[in-house]
C-alpha positions as CSV (number, residue, x, y, z in Angstrom):
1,X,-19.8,0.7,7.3
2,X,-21.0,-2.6,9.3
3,X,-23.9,-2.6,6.5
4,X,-21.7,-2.3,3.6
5,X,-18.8,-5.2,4.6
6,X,-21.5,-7.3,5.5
7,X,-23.2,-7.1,2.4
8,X,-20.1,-8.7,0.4
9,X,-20.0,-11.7,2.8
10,X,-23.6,-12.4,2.9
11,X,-23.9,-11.5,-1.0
12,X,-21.1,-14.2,-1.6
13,X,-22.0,-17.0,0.8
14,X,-26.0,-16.7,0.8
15,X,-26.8,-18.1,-3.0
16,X,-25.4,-21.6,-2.3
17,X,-29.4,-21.4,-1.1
18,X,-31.3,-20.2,-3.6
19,X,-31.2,-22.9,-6.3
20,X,-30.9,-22.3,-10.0
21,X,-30.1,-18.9,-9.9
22,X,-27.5,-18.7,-7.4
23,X,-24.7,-18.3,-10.1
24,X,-26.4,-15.0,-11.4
25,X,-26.3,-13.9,-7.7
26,X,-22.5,-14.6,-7.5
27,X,-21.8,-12.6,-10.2
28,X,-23.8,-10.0,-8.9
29,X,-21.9,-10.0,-5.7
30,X,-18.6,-10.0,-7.0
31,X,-19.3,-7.0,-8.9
32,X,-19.8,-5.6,-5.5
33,X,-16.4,-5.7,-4.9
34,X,-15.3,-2.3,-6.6
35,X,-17.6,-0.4,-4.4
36,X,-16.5,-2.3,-1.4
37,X,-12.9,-2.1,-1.6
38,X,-12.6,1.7,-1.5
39,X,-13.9,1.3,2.5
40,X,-10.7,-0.5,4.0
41,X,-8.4,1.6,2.1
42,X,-10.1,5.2,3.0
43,X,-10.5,3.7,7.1
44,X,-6.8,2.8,7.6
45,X,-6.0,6.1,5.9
46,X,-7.9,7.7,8.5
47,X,-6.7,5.4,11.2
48,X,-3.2,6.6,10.6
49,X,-3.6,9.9,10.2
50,X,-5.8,10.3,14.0
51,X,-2.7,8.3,15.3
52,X,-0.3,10.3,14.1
53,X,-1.9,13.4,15.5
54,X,-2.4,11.6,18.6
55,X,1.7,11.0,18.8
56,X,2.1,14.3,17.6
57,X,0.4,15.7,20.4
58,X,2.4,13.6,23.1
59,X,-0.4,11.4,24.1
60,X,0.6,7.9,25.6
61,X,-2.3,6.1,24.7
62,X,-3.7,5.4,21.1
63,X,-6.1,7.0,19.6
64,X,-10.3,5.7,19.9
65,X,-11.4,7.2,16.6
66,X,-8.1,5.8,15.0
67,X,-8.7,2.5,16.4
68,X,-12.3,2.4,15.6
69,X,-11.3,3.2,12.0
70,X,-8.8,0.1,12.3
71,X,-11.5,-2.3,13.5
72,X,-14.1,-1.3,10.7
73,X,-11.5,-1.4,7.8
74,X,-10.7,-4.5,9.1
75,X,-14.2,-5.5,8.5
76,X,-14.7,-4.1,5.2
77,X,-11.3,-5.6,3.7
78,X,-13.2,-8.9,4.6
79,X,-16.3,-8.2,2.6
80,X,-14.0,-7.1,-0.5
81,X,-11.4,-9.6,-0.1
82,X,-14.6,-12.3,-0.7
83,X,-16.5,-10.1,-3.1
84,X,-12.5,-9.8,-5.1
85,X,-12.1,-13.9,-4.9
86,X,-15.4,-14.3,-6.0
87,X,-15.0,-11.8,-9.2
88,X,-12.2,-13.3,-10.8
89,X,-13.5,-16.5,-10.6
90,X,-16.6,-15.9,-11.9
91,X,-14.6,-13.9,-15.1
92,X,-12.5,-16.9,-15.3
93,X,-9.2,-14.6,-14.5
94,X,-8.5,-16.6,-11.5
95,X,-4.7,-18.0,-11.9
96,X,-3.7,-14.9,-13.9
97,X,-0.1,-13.3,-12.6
98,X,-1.6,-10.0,-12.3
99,X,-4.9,-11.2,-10.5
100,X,-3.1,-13.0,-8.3
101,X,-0.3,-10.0,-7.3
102,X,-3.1,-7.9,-6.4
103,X,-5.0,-10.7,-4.4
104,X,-2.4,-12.2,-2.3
105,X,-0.7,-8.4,-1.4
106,X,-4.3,-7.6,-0.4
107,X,-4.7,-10.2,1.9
108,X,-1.0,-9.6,3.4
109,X,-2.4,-6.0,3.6
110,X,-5.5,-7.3,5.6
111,X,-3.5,-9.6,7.5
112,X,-1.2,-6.9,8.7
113,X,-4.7,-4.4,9.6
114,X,-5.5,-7.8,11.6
115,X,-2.7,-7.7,13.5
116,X,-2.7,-4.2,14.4
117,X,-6.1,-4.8,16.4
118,X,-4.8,-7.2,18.4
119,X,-1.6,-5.1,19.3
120,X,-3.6,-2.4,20.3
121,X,-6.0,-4.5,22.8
122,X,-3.1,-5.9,24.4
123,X,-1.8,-2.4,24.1
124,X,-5.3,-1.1,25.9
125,X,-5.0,-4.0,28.7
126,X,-1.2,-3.7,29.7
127,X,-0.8,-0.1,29.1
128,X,3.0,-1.0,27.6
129,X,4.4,1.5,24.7
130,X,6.5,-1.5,23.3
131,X,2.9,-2.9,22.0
132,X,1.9,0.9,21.3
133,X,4.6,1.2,19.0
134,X,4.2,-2.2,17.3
135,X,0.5,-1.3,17.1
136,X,1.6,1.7,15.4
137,X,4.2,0.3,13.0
138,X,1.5,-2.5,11.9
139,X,-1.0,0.1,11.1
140,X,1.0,1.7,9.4
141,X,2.1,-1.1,7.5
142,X,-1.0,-2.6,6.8
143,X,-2.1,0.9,5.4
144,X,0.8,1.1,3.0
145,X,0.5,-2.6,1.9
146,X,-3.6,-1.9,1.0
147,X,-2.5,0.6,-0.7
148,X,-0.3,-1.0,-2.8
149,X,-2.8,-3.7,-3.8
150,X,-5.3,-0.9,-4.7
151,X,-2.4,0.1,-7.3
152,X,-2.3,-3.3,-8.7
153,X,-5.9,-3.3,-9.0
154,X,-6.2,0.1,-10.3
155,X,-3.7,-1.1,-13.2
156,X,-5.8,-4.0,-13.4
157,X,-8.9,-1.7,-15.2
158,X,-7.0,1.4,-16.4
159,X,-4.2,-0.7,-17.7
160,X,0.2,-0.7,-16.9
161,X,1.1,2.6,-15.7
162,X,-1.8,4.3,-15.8
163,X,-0.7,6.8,-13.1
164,X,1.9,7.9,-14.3
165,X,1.1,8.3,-17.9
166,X,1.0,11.9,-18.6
167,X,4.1,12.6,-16.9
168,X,5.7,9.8,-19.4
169,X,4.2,11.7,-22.1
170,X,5.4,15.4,-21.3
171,X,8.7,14.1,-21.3
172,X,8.4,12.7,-25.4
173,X,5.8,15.7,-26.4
174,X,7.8,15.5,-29.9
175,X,6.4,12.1,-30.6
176,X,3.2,12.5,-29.0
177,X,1.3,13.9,-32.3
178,X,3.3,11.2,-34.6
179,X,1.9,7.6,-35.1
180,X,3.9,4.3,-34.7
181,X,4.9,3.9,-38.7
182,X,4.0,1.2,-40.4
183,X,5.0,1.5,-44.2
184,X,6.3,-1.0,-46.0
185,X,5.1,-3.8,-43.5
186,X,3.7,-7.0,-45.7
187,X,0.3,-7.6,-44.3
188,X,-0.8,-11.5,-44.1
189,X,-2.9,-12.3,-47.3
190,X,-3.3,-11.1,-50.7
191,X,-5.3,-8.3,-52.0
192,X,-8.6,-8.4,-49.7
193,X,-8.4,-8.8,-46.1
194,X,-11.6,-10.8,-44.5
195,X,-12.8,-9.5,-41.1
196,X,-13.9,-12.4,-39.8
197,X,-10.6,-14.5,-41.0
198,X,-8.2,-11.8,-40.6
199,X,-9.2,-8.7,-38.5
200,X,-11.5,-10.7,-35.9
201,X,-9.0,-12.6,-34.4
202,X,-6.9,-9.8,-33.7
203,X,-9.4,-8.0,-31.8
204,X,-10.6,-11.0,-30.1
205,X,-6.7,-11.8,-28.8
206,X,-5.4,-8.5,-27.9
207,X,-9.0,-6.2,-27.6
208,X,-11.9,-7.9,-26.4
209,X,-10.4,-8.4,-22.3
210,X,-11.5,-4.6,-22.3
211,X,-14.2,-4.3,-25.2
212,X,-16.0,-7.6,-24.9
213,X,-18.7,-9.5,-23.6
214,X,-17.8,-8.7,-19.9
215,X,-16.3,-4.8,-20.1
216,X,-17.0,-2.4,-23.0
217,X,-14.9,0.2,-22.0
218,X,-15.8,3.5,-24.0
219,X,-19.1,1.5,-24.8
220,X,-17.6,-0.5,-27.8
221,X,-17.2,-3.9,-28.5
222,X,-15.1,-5.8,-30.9
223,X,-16.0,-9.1,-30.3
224,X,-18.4,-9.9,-32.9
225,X,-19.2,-8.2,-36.7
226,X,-22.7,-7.4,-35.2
227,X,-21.4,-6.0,-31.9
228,X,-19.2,-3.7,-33.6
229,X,-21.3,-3.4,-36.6
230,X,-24.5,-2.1,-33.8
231,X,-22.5,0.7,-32.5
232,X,-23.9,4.4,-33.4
233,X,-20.5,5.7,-33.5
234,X,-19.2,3.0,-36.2
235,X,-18.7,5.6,-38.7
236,X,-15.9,7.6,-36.6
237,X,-14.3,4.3,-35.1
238,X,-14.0,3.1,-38.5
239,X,-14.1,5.6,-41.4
240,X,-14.5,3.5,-44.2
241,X,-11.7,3.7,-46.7
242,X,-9.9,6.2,-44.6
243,X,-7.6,4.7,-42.1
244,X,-6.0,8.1,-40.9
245,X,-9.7,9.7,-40.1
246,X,-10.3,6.2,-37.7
247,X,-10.6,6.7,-34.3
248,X,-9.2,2.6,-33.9
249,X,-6.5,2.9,-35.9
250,X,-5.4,6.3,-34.5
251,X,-5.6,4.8,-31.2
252,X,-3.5,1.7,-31.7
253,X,-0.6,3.9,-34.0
254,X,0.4,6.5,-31.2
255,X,3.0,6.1,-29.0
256,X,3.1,4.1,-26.3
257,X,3.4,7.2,-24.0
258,X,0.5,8.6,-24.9
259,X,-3.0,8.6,-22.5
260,X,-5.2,7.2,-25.6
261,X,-2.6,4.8,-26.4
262,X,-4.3,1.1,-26.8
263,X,-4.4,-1.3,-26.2
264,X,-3.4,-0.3,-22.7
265,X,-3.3,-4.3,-21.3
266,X,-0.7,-6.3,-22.4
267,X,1.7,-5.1,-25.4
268,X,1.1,-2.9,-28.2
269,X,0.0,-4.7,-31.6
270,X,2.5,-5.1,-34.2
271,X,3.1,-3.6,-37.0
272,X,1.6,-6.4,-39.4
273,X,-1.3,-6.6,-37.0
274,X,-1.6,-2.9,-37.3
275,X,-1.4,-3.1,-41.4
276,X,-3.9,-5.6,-41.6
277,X,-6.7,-3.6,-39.6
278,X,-5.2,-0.6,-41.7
279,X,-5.9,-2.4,-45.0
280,X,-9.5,-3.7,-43.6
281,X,-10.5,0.0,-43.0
282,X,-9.0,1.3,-46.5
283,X,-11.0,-1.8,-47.9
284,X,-13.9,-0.2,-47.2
285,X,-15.0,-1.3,-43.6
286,X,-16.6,-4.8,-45.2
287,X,-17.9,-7.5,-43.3
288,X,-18.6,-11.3,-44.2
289,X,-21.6,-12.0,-42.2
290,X,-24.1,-11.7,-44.3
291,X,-25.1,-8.6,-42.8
292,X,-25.7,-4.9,-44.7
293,X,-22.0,-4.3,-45.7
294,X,-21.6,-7.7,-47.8
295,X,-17.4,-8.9,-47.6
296,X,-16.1,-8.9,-51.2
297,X,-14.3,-12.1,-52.1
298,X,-11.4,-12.5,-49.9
299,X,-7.9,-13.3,-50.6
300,X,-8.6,-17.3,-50.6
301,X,-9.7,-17.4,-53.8
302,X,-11.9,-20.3,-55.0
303,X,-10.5,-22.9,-56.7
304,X,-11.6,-23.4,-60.2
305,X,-11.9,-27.2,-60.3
306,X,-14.3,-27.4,-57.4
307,X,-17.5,-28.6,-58.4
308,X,-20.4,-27.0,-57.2
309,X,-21.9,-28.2,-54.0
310,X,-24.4,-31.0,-53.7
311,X,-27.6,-30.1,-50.6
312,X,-25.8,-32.5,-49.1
313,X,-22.6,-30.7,-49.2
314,X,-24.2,-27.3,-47.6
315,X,-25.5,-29.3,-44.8
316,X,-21.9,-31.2,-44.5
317,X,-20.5,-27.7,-44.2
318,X,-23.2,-26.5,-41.9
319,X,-22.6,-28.8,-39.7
320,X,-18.8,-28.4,-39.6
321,X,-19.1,-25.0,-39.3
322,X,-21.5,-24.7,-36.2
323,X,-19.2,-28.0,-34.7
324,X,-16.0,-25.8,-34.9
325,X,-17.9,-22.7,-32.6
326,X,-18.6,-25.1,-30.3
327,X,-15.2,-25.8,-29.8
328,X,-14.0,-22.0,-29.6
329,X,-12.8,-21.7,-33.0
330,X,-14.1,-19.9,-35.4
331,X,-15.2,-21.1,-39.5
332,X,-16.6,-19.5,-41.9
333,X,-17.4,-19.5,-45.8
334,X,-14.8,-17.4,-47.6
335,X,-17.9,-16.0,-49.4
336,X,-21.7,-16.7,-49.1
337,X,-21.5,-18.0,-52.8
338,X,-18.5,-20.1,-52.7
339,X,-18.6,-23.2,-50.9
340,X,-15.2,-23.4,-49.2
341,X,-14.3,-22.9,-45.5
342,X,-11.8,-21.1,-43.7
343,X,-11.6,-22.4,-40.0
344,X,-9.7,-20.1,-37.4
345,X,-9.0,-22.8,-34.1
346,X,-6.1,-20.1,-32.9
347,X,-8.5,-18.8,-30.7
348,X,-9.5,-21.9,-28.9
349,X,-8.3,-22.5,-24.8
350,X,-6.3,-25.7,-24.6
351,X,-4.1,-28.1,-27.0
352,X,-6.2,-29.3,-29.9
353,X,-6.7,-32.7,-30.1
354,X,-7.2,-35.2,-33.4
355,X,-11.0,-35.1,-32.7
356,X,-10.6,-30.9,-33.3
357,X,-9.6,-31.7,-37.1
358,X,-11.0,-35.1,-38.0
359,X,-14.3,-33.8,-37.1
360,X,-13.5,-31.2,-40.6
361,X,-13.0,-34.4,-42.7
362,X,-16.2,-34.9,-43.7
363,X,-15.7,-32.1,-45.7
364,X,-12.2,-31.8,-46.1
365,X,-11.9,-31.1,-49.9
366,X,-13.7,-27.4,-49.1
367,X,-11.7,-26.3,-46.2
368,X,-8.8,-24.2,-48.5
369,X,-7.6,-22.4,-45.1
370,X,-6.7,-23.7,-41.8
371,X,-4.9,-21.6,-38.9
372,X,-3.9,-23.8,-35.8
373,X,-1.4,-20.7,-34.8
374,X,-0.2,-20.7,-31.2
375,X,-2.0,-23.7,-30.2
376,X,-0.5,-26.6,-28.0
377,X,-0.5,-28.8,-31.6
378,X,1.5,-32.0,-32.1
379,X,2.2,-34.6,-34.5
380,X,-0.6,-36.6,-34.2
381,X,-2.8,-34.0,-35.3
382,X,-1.0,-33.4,-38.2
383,X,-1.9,-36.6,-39.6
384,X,-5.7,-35.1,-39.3
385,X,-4.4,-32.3,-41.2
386,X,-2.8,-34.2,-43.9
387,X,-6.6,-35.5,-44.7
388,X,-8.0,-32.2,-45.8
389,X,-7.5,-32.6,-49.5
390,X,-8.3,-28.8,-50.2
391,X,-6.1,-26.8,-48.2
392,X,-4.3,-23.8,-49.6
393,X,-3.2,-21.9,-46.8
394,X,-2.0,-23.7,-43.4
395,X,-0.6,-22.0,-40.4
396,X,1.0,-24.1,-37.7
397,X,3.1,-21.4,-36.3
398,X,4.4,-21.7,-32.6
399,X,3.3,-25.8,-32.7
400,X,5.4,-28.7,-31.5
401,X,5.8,-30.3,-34.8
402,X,8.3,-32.2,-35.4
403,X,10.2,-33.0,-38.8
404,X,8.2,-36.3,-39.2
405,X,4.9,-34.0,-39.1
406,X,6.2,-32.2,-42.6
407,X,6.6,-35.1,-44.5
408,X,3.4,-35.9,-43.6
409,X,2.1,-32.9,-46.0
410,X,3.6,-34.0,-49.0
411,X,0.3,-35.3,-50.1
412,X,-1.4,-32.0,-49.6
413,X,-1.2,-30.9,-53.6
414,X,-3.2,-28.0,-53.5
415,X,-1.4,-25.8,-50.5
416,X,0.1,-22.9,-51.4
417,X,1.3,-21.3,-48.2
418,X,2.5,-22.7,-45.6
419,X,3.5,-21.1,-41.9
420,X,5.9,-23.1,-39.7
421,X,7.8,-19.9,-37.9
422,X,8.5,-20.8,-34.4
423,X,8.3,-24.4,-34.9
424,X,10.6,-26.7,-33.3
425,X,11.9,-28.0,-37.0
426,X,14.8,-27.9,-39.0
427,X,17.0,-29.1,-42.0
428,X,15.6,-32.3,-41.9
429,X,12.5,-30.8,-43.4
430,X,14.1,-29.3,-46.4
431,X,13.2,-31.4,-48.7
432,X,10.0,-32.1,-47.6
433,X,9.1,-28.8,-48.0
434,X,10.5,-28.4,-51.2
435,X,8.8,-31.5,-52.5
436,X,5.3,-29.5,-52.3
437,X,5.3,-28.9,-55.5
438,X,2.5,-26.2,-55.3
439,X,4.0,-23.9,-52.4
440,X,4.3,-20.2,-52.9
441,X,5.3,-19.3,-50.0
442,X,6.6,-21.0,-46.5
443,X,7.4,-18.8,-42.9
444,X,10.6,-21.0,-41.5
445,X,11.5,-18.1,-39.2
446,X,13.1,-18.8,-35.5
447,X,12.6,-22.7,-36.5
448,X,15.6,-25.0,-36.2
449,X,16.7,-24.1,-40.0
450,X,20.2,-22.4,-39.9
451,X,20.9,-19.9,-42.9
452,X,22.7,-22.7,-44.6
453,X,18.9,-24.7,-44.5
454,X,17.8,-21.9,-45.6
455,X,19.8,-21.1,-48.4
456,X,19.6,-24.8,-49.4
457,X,16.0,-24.5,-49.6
458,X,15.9,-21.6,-51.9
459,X,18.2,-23.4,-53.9
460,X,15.8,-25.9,-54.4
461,X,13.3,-23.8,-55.0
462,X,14.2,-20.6,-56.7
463,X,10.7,-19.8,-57.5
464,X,9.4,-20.2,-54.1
465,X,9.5,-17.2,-51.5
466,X,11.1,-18.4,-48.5
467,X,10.3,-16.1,-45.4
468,X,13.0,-16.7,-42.6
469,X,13.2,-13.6,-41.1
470,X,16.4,-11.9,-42.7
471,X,14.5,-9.8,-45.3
472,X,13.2,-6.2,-44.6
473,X,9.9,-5.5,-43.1
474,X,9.4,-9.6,-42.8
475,X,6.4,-10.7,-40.4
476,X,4.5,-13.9,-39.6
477,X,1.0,-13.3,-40.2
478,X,-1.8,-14.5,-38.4
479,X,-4.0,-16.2,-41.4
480,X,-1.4,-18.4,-42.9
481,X,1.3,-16.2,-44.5
């Protein structure tokens, strides 16, 4: 046991010497922590149990195996405790609510083991059963608080209620065999559905924490086309053009209750994010990579007038394209013949900055699609936004725009659907937005537009489709519209 607690310390602490590799060494010793943690929380179980035989027995004096038990749990809760902090740094969880529950109930856990050693050496030297009985109230204590963390960080990998799940489950067994319905739900987009601009997203927001780069639980992936395009069992994940026969999409359609249920961190998809992955699969399973299943053209059509691109213009776009990655986002052409860009920044850390869109000027004529979506976006930016001549489809969604920022878009003459729900906006924008001469479609859900606004603007625009959230089956979708 002396070996195994030591290790985490000395696994933690030792790279700080070893040069250029010593952050592969502290990755490797925080992913020692699973294997130490189990030690503490198996020692003060045993501790308690050999001092509750020893009370049971009528013994005055505590118990030496217990005791022993106590001191080497104490040790190994220090090796996991570093090993733990090391880990969620090192996966850049550090700060989370959940991480931090577990952490800090640990080390009150630890703390309380601690405490229980040095009650029972001033027990041993003064012989008093007042510190006996503190001794055994604090290991008992500490023992029950461990445990408690080693829920929270069981939850942590098998996901919110993992425990009980089954028993959850007997009691609704007359749901368990029916999905979560989804009919009638309006997908985002129009006829095609683009994995990269559409279905990627969603399984890089709500999947990859469990089937990414760092955990692929069940040995999948969804963080990339080629990472789930590479695995062997593709063809039952995915059936193409058969969403019911999909191992994914049966998954993330039962109820909650049930023990396959996903995605078991954080809350189930909805139903829009569902229907789009739905219509991906009944599309045939097509990616736009490039790679063996070529995308068909997706729902951003290309616009007729563009002219054809100059060598120049492939490298502009090149450039933007790999410029965009960089920053966390994600671009793409919306076919490998059509020179127009989609660019995805709703999956970038942080607030976006004018930098993040003024570096698309250069080609801002060819980027038809735009999706800023629950990013820390203000004004400012906007006026970067204005600038890219070619949009069609903008989503701005959750943003801090103001009114001003929507007046700004008026010179936009090409956009066709525009996204403001949950924007801090309202009827000040009216007739902004129906100025836009070529808008199909705007999302002014939960904004600052009361139904009056609303019914204002479809009286200015009769022919415009104006989502705010009181017709049936109405969603905000992730690509624009």
């Amino acid at each position: 046991m002396l070996l195994f607690s030591g290790t985490g310390l000395v696994a933690a602490l030792a790279p700080s010497a070893m040069g250029a590799d010593a952050s592969v060494w502290i990755e490797v010793a925080g992913r020692t922590h699973p294997m130490l943690v189990h030690f503490p929380i198996a020692l003060l179980a045993a501790a308690c149990v050999f001092e509750i035989v020893r009370i049971a027995s009528g013994r005055d004096k505590a118990s030496p195996a217990g005791f022993g038990c106590l001191v080497l749990a104490v040790l190994g809760a220090g090796g996991a405790g570093v090993t733990g902090w090391v880990l969620a740094g090192v996966e850049g969880r550090a700060g989370e609510a959940e991480i931090e529950v577990h952490r800090w109930v640990a080390v009150g856990g630890a703390s309380v083991a601690l405490l229980a050693v040095v009650l029972a050496l001033s027990a041993r030297l003064s012989a008093r059963q007042t510190l006996r009985r503190l001794y055994v109230l604090s290991l008992l204590g500490g023992a029950m608080t461990v445990g408690v963390a080693g829920h929270f960080g069981g939850e942590l990998v098998y996901g919110r209620g993992y425990v009980l799940a089954p028993l959850r489950a007997r009691t609704a067994p007359a749901t368990d065999a029916a999905p979560v319905p989804v009919a009638g739900v309006s997908a985002p987009g129009a006829a095609h559905v683009s994995f990269e601009r559409d279905v990627l997203p969603i399984f890089v927001r709500e999947c990859t924490e469990c089937h990414g780069v760092k955990e692929q639980k069940g040995q999948l992936r969804l963080d990339s086309a080629a990472a789930l395009r590479g695995n062997p069992y593709l063809d039952e994940i995915v059936v193409a053009g058969d969403a019911s026969k999909s191992v994914l999409f049966e998954v993330i359609t039962l109820p909650e209750t049930h023990r396959d249920f996903m995605p078991k961190k954080g809350k189930p998809l909805s139903a829009w994010q569902i229907e789009t992955i739905r219509r991906w699969i009944e599309s045939g399973v097509r990616f736009d990579d490039g790679g063996e299943m070529a995308m068909e053209p997706t729902a951003t059509e290309p616009i007729a007038s563009t002219p054809q691109p100059s060598q120049v213009d492939v490298e502009a776009l090149g450039v933007v394209i790999a410029a965009v990655r960089d920053r966390g986002g994600h671009a793409s052409l919306v076919a490998s013949d059509v020179p127009e860009l989609v660019v995805n920044y709703s999956i970038v850390e942080g607030p976006l900055s004018d930098q993040d869109i003024a570096l698309l000027a250069p080609v801002g004529e060819r980027v038809v699609e735009l999706n800023v979506g629950g990013v820390e976006v203000g004004d400012s930016v906007v006026a970067q936004v204005a600038r890219l001549s070619g949009l069609r489809r903008l989503n701005l969604s959750r943003s801090q725009i103001s009114d001003a920022a929507i007046e700004q878009l008026s010179g936009l003459t090409r956009l066709e659907v525009l996204n403001v729900y949950g924007c801090p906006i309202g009827a000040a924008s009216i007739e902004a937005i129906a100025g836009m001469s070529t808008l199909r479609r705007v999302y002014v859900w939960q904004t600052g537009m009361d139904h009056a606004a609303v019914a204002r603007l479809r009286e200015l625009r009769p022919e415009m489709e104006v989502i705010a959230g009181d017709e049936e089956g109405a969603e905000p979708g992730a690509g624009g519209g």
